[in-house]
C-alpha atoms as an extended CHARMM CRD file, in Angstrom:
* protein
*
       100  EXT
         1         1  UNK       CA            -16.7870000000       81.0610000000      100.1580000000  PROA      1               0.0000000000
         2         2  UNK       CA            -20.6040000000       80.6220000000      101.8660000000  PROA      2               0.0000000000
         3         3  UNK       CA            -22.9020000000       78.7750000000      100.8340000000  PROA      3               0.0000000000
         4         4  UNK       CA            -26.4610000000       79.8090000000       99.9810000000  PROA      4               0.0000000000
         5         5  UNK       CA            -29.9760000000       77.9690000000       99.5100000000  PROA      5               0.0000000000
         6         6  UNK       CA            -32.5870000000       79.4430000000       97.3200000000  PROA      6               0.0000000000
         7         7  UNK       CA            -36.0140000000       78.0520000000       98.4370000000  PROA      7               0.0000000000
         8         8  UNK       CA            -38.6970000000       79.1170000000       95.5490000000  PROA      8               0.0000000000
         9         9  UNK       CA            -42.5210000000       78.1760000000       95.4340000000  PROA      9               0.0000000000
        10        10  UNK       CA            -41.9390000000       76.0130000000       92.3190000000  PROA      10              0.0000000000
        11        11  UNK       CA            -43.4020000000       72.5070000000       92.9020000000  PROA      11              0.0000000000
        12        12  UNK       CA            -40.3920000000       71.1800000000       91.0900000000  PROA      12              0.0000000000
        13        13  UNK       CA            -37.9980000000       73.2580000000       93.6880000000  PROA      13              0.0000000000
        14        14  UNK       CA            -35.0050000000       71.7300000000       93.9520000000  PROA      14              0.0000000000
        15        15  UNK       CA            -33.5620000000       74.0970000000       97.0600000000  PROA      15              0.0000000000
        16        16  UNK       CA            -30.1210000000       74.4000000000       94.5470000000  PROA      16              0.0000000000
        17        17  UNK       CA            -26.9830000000       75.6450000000       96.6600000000  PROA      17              0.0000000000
        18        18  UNK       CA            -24.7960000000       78.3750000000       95.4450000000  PROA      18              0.0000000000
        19        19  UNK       CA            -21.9630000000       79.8460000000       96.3790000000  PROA      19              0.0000000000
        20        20  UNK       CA            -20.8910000000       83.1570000000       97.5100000000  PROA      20              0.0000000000
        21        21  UNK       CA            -17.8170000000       85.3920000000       98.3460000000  PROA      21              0.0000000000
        22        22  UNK       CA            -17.8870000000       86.3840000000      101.5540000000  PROA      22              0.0000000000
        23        23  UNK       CA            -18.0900000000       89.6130000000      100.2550000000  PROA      23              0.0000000000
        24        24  UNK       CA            -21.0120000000       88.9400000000       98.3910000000  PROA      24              0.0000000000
        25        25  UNK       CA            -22.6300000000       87.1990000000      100.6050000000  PROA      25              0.0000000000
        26        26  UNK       CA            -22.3050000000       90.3540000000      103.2620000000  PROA      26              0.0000000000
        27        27  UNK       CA            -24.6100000000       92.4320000000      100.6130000000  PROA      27              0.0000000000
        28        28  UNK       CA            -27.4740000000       89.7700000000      100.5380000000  PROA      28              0.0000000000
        29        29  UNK       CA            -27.2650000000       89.2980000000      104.1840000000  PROA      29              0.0000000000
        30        30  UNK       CA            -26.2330000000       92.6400000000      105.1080000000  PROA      30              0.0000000000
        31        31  UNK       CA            -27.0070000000       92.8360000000      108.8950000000  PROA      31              0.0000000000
        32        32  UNK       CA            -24.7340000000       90.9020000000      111.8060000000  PROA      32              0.0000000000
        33        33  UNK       CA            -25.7970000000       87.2500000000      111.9550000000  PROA      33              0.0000000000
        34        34  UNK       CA            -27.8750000000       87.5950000000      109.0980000000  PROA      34              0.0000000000
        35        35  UNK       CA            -28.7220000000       84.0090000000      107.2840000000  PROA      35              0.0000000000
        36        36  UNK       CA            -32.1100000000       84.5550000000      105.7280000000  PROA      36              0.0000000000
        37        37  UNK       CA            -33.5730000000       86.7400000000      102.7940000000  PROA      37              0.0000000000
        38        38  UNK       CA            -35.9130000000       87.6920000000      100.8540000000  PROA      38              0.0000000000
        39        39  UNK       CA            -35.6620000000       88.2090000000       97.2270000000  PROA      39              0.0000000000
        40        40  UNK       CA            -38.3620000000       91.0610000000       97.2580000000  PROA      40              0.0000000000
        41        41  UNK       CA            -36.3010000000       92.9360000000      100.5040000000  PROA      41              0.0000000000
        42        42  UNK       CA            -33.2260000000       92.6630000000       97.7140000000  PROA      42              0.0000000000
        43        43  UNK       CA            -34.8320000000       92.7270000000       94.2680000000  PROA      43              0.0000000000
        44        44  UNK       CA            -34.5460000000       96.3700000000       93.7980000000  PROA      44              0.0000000000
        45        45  UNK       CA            -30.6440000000       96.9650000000       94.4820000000  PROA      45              0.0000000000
        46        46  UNK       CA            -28.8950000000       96.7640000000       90.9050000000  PROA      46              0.0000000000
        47        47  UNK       CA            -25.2270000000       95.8180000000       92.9820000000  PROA      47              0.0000000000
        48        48  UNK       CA            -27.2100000000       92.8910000000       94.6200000000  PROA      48              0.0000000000
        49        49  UNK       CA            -28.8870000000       92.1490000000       90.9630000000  PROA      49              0.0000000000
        50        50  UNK       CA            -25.4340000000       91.2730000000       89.3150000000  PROA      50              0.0000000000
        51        51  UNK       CA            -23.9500000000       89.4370000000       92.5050000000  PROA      51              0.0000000000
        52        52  UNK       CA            -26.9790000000       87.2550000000       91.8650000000  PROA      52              0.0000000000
        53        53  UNK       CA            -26.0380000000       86.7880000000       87.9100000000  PROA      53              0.0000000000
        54        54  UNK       CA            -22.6740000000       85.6590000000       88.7730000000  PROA      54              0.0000000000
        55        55  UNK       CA            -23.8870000000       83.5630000000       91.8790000000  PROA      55              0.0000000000
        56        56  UNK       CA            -26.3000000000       81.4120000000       89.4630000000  PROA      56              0.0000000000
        57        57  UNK       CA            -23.2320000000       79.9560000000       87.5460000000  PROA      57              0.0000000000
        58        58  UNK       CA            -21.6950000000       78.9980000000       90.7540000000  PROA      58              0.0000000000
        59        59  UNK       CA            -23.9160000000       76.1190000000       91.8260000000  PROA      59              0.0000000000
        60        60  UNK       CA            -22.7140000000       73.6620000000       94.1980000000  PROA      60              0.0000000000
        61        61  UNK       CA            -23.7290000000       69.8710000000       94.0690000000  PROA      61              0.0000000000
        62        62  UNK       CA            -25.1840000000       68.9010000000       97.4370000000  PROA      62              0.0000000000
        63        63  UNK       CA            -23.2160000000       66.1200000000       97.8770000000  PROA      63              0.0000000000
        64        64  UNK       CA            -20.0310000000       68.4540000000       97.9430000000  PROA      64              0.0000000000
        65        65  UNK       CA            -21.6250000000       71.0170000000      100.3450000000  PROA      65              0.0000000000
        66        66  UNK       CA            -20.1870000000       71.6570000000      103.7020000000  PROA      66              0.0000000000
        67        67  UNK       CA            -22.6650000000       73.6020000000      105.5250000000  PROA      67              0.0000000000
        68        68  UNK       CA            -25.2380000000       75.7590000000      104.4570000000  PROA      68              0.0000000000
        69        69  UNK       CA            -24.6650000000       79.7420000000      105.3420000000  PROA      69              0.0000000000
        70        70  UNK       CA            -27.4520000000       81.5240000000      103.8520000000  PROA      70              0.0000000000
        71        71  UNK       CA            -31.2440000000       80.6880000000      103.1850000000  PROA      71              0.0000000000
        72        72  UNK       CA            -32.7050000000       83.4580000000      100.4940000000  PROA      72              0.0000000000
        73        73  UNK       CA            -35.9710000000       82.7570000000       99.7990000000  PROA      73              0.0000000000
        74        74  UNK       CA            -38.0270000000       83.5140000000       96.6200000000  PROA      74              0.0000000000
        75        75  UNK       CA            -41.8150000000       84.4760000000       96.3780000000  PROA      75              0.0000000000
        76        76  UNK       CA            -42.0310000000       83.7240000000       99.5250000000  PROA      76              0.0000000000
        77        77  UNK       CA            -43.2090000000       86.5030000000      101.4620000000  PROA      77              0.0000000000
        78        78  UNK       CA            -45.3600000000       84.5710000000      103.7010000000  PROA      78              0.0000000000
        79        79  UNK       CA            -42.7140000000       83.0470000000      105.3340000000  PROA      79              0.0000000000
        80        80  UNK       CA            -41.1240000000       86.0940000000      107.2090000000  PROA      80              0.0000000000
        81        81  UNK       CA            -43.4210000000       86.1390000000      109.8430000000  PROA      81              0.0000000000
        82        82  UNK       CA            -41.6160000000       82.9750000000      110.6330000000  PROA      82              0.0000000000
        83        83  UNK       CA            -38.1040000000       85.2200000000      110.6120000000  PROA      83              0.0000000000
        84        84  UNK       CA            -38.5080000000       88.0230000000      112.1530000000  PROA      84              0.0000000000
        85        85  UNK       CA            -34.7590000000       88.9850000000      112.7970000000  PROA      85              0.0000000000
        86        86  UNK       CA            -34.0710000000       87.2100000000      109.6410000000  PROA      86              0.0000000000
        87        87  UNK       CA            -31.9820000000       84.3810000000      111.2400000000  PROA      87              0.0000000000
        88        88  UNK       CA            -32.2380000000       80.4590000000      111.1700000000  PROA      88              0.0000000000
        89        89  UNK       CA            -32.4740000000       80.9360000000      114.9210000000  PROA      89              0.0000000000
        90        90  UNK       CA            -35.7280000000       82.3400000000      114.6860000000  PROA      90              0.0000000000
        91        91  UNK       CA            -37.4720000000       79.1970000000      114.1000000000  PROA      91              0.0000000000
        92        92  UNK       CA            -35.5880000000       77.5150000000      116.9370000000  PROA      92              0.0000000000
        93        93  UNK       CA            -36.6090000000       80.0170000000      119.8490000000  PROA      93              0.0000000000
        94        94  UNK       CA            -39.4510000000       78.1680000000      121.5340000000  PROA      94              0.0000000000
        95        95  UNK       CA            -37.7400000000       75.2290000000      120.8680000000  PROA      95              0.0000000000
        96        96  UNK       CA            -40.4400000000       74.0280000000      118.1940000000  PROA      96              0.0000000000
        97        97  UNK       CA            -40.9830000000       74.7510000000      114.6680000000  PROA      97              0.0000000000
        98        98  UNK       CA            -44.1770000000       76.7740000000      113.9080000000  PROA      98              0.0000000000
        99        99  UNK       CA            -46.9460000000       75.4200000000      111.6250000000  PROA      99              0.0000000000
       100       100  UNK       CA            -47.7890000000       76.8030000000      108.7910000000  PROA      100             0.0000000000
């Protein structure tokens, strides 16, 4: 199982963990070392639609989390120019986090 973070532009966000088979969690991340997404690059595959369903009943408390796999992101568009290859390790490049 991976785990997944869903990072939303609510002011209440909580950043809730879910978890995924690794199956499932190869169609939201679909490309090799692939740990961020966005909901509108996803939104629009019905396969990806019901993994999502089921993944909403799996939530994991934080406390019980080890490690975080995923990042998918909703209404959050701004932030890909931030993630270019869609990887964590695009923030950590120049060795310094970009400002918003």
């Amino acid at each position: 199982m991976k785990n997944i973070q869903i990072i939303d532009r609510a002011i209440n966000c909580a950043y809730d963990i879910y978890s995924a088979t690794d199956e499932e969690f190869l169609k939201i991340f679909p490309n090799p070392g692939q740990d961020i997404q966005f909901n509108e690059d996803i939104e629009d595959d019905e396969e990806v639609r019901q993994i999502l369903a089921r993944l909403w009943k799996r939530r994991v408390k934080k406390s019980e989390v080890h490690g975080i796999h995923g990042t998918l992101f909703y209404q959050l568009s701004e932030k890909k120019r931030f993630y270019p290859n869609k990887k964590d390790h695009d923030l950590t490049i120049n060795h310094s986090r970009p400002q918003d």
